[in-house]
N, C-alpha and C positions, 0 to 999 in steps of 0.2 A: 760337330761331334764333341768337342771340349765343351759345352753348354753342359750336355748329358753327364758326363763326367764329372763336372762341377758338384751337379745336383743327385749325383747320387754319391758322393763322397757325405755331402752333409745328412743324406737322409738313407742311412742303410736299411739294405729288404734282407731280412733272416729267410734262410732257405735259397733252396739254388729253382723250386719251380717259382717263387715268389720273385726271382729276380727274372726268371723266361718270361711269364706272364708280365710284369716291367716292360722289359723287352718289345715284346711281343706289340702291346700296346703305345708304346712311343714310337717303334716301327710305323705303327696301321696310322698314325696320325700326322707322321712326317711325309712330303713329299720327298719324293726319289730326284737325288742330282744325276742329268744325265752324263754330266762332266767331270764325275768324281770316279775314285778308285772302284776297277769293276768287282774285286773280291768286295768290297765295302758295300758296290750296289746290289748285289747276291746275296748278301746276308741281309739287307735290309729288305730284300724282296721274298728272301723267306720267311721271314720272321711276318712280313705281313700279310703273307697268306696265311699264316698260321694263325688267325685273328681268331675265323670260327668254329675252329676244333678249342681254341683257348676260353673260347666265349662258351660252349657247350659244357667244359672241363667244369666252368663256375657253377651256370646252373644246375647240372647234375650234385656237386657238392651242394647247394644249398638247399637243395631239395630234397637230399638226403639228410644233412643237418637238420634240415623242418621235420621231418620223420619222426629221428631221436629225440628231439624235442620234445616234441609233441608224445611220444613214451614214454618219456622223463616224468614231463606233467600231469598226463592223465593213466599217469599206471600207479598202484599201489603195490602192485604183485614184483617179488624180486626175479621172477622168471622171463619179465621183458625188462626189467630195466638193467639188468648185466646185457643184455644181447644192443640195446641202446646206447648204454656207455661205449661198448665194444665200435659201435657202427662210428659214434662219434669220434674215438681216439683215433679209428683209421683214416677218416678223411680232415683230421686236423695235422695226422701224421705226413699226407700224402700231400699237404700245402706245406709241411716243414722239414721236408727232404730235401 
C-alpha cells in the first residue's frame, strides 16, 4: 500500500471522482492479500467491483463529449451550440467534482 502512496504523492488527480476512478482502477488490477487487514480487504474488494459501473461512467461521458463535439463543429446556428457548450461543461464538471 505505500507504493500507491508513493505514486500518487508525485502525481496528483484534481477532482475527488478522478481520484475514485484511480482507485477504482488500481483496486481492479491488484490482487487481493488474503492475509492482510480485513477493513483494507473490503475496501479493496469494493472498489473492484466497482470496475464496470466506473467503466460505463467513462463511456457514456465520451459519448456524450463526441455529441457536443460534433455540435461544435458542424453547427453554425447559435441555437445548438449554447445547448453543446452546456452538455460539455456538465460532463467536464462531473469529472471535476
Amino acid at each position: 500500500m505505500t507504493d500507491r502512496s508513493a505514486k500518487s504523492d508525485k502525481m496528483p488527480v484534481v477532482g475527488t471522482q478522478l481520484q475514485h476512478v484511480a482507485d477504482v482502477f488500481h483496486a481492479h488490477r491488484q490482487p487481493l492479500d488474503a492475509g492482510g487487514d480485513e477493513d483494507e480487504t473490503d475496501k479493496k474488494l469494493r472498489l473492484a467491483q466497482e470496475y464496470s459501473r466506473v467503466v460505463m461512467q467513462i463511456i457514456v461521458s465520451l459519448l456524450i463529449l463526441f455529441g457536443g463535439f460534433i455540435l461544435l463543429c458542424f453547427s453554425s446556428d447559435d441555437t445548438l451550440r449554447k445547448p453543446a457548450f452546456g452538455v460539455i461543461g456538465v460532463v467536464v464538471g462531473y469529472w471535476l467534482r
